[in-house]
N, C-alpha and C positions, 0 to 999 in steps of 0.2 A: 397599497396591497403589498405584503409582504412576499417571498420567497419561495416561502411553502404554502403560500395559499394558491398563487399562481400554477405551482406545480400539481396539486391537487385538480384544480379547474380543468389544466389538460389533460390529464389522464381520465377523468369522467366524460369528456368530448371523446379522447378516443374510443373506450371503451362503447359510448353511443354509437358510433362511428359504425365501429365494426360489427357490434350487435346488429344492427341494422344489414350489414353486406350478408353478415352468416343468413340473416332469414329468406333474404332475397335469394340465394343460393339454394336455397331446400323448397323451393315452392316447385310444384308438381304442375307441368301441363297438361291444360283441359285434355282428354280423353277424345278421338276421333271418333263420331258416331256411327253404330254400325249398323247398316241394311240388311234385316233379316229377308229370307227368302219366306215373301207374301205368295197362302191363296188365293188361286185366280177361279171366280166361280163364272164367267162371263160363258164359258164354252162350256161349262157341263164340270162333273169331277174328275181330280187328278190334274188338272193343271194350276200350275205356281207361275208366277213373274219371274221371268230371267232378271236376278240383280242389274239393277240402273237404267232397265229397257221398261217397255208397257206394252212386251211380247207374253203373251204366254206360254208356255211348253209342255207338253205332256208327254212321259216316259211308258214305253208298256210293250209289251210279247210275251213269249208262254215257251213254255220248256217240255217238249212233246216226248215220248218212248214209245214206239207203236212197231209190232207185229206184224207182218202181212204172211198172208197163204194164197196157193193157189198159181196158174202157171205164171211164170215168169214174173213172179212177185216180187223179187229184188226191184223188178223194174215200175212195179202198180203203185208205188208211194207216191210218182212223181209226177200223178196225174195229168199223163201228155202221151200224144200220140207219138213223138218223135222221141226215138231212143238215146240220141247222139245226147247224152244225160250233161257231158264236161262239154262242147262244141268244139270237140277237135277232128270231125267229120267221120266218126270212127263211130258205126250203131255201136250201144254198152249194152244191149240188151242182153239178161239171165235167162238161163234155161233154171237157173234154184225155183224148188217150189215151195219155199217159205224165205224168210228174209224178218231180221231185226234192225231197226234203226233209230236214232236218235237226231232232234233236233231244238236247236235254239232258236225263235225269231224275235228281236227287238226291233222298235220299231219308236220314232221320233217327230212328234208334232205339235207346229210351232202358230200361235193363230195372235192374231191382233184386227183391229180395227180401223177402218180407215172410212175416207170418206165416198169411198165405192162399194164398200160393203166388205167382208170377212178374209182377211189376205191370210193364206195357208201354206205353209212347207211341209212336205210331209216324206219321210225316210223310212223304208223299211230292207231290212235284209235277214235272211235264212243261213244260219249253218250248220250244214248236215256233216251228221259223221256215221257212216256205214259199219267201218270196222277201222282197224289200229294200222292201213296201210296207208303207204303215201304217194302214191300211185296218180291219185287226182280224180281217177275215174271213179271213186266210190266216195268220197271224203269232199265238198267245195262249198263253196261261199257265193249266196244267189243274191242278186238285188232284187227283191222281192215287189217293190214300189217305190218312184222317187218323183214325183211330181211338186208343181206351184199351183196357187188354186185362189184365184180373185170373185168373192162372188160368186158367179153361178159359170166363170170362164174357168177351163183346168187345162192345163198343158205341160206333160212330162211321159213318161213310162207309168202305167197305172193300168188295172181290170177293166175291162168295157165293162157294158149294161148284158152281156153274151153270158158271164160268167154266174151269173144268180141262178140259180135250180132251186129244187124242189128238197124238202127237210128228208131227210135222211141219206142213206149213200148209193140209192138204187140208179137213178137216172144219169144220165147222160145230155145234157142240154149243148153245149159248143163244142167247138173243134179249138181255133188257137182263138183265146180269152184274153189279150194281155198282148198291150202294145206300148211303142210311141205314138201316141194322139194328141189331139187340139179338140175338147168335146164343150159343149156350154149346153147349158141346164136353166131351162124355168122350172121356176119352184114356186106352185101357187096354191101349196097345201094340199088340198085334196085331189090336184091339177100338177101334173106336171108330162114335159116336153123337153127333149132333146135330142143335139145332133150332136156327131162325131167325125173325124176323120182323121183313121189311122193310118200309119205306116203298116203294109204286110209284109216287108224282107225279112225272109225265114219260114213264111205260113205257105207260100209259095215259090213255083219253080222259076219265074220270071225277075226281072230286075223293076226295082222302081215299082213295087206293087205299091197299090191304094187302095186303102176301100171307105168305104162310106156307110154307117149307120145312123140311125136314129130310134127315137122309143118316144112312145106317151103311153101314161097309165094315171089312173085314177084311183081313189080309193073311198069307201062310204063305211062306217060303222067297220064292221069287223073283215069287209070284202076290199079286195084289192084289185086290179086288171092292167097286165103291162102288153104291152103290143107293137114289136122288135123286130127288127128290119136290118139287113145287111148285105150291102153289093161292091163283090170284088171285081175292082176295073179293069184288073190286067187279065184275067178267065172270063169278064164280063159275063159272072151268074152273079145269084144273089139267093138270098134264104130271107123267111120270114119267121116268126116266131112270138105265140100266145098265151100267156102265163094266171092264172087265177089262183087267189088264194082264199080263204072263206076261213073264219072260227066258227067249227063245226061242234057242239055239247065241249068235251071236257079236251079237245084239243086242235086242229088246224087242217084242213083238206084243202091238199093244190093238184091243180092241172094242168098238164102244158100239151102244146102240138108244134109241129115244124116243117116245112116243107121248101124245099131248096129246088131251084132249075136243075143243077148238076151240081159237083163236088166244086167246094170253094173252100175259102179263109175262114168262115163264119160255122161254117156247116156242111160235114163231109161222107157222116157215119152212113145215110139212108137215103132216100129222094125225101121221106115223111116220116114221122115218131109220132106217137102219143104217151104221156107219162103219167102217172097218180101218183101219189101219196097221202098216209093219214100220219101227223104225229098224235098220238094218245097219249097225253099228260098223266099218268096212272097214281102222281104225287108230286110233291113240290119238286121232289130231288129223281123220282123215276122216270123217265121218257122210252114209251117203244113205237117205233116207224114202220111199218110196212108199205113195203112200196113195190110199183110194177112197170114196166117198159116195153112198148112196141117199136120196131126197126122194118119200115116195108121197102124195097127193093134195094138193098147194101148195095154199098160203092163197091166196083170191080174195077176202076183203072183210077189215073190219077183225075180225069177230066169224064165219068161219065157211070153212073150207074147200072146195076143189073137187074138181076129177079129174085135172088136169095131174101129171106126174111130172116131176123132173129126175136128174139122176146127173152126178158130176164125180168127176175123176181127176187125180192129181199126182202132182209127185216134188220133195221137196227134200235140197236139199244145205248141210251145214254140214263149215265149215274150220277148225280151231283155228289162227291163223298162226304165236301167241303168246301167253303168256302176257299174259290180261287183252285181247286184239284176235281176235277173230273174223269170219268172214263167211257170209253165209247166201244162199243162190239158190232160190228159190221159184219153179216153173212147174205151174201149174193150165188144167183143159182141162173148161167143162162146159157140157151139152145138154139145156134144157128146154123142153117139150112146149109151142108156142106160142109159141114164146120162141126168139133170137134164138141159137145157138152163142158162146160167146166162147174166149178164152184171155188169163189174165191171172196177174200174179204179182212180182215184185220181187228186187231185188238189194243187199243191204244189208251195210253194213262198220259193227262196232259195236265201241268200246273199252270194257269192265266197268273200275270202280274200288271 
């Protein structure tokens, strides 16, 4: 082998050589595969899988504007007997006889499966804003609901079974709706049964209150029947309470009654009430409610009733505009015994999401 043919030979090795390292150099690594966010249809619509979990979550609240009239209406939005609106021991209660506000609630629930049956987290909170001060007393941020919930066990801040009325805005059914509880629930479809027991500090004037409810109600075809019970340990009364719902032609007739020993946690307005309503479906998107209220012997102290009566009467109306925006008119008319006539009620545009 000569000289230059040697020298030939290794310049074609290098040249392999390195052809080879440059390609090795430009090769692309595989691509990390990405987890889109999966619908979850196990719970109903609107929940998705929290990436890498086999929770599912659901996002959702409504964006309210609502009007109210009538006395001390700044304060009727807040549907509660106790004024003290911020809890800084101070009543906020208005003498304004009209009042505009707005509110945000979002709300976050989180559900998976287990081998106990349906494990729940669930968040919600409100924020209201009165007007443009910063004050606190008209402007804050409520925790609306924040409970865990195993099955048919639920334990957190959450509504009792007190807080369900009748379709439209006329009645009046509880006093304080809305505790820390420990409640369980059978649920045996057309059957069901349950106990509770709340915390009352704040519903009463005693330290260490408790009370105790339970409920059964049943339901057949288009009729329903719940049957509510409530005893505050520390006033040792108690109130009971009978709810019926019926589809009646083209829309829904309920009834309720209520009768307490004396003023408690549960039920404080009357000794006994009886309530109606009808909603009238008038079209897909039209609803009008009329509805009526009895109140026989009104509370006169914190612990004990009198003889005064009232009665109040109303009509509301709901608009479907569109999907997810609705609007509601409420006018209420009521007369009690010593007591001054009023008429009061609200006019609210609300977007669901």
């Amino acid at each position: 082998m000569n000289i230059k043919s040697l020298l030939l030979g290794s310049a074609a090795a290098l040249a392999a050589v390195s052809g080879a390292q440059a390609a090795d150099a430009i090769v692309a690594a595989e691509p990390e595969p990405m987890e889109y966010v999966r619908v979850c249809d196990a719970f109903g619509t609107g929940y998705f899988y929290i990436p890498g979990t086999e929770t599912c979550l659901k996002i959702g609240g409504f964006i309210r504007v609502q009007g109210s009239f009538g006395r001390d209406a700044a304060d009727s939005r807040y549907n509660t007997e106790n004024f003290d609106i911020d809890g800084d021991g101070v009543n906020d209660q208005s003498t304004s006889d009209w009042d505009v506000f707005s509110r945000a609630y979002i709300s976050f629930d989180a559900k998976s499966d287990t081998e106990y049956g349906t494990l729940t987290g669930f968040f919600a909170a409100e924020f209201n804003a009165d007007n443009d001060s910063d004050s606190g007393d008209s402007d804050f941020i409520d925790v609306d609901e924040a409970y865990i919930q195993l099955g048919g066990l639920k334990a957190g801040f959450f509504y009792s079974w007190w807080d369900k009325g009748l379709n439209g805005e006329t009645d009046t059914l509880g006093n304080f709706t809305e505790f820390n509880s420990v409640a369980y629930l059978y649920d045996g479809g057309t059957f069901q049964a349950g106990i509770s027991v709340d915390e009352l500090e704040g519903a009463t004037t005693k330290a260490n209150g408790v009370g105790v409810a339970g409920i059964v109600s049943a339901t057949l075809g288009g009729v329903s029947f719940d049957l509510l019970g409530g005893f505050d340990t520390e006033l040792e009364e108690g109130a009971i309470r009978a709810l019926l719902s019926a589809d009646v032609g083209p829309g829904t007739f309920q009834a309720a009654a209520i009768w307490a020993s004396d003023p408690n946690a549960y039920w404080a307005r009357s000794e006994w009430s009886v309530a109606a309503s009808y909603r009238f479906n008038a079209t897909e998107k039209f609803a009008i409610t009329p509805g009526a209220q009895y109140f026989g012997n009104l509370q006169d102290s914190y612990t004990s009733f009198g003889s005064d009566d009232a009665w109040r009467v109303g009509v509301t109306a709901d608009y479907q505009i569109t999907e997810g925006l609705a609007t509601r008119l409420s006018v209420q008319y009521e007369d009690e015994d010593n007591g001054d006539d009023q008429v009061f009620g609200f006019l609210r545009l609300q977007r669901d999401f």
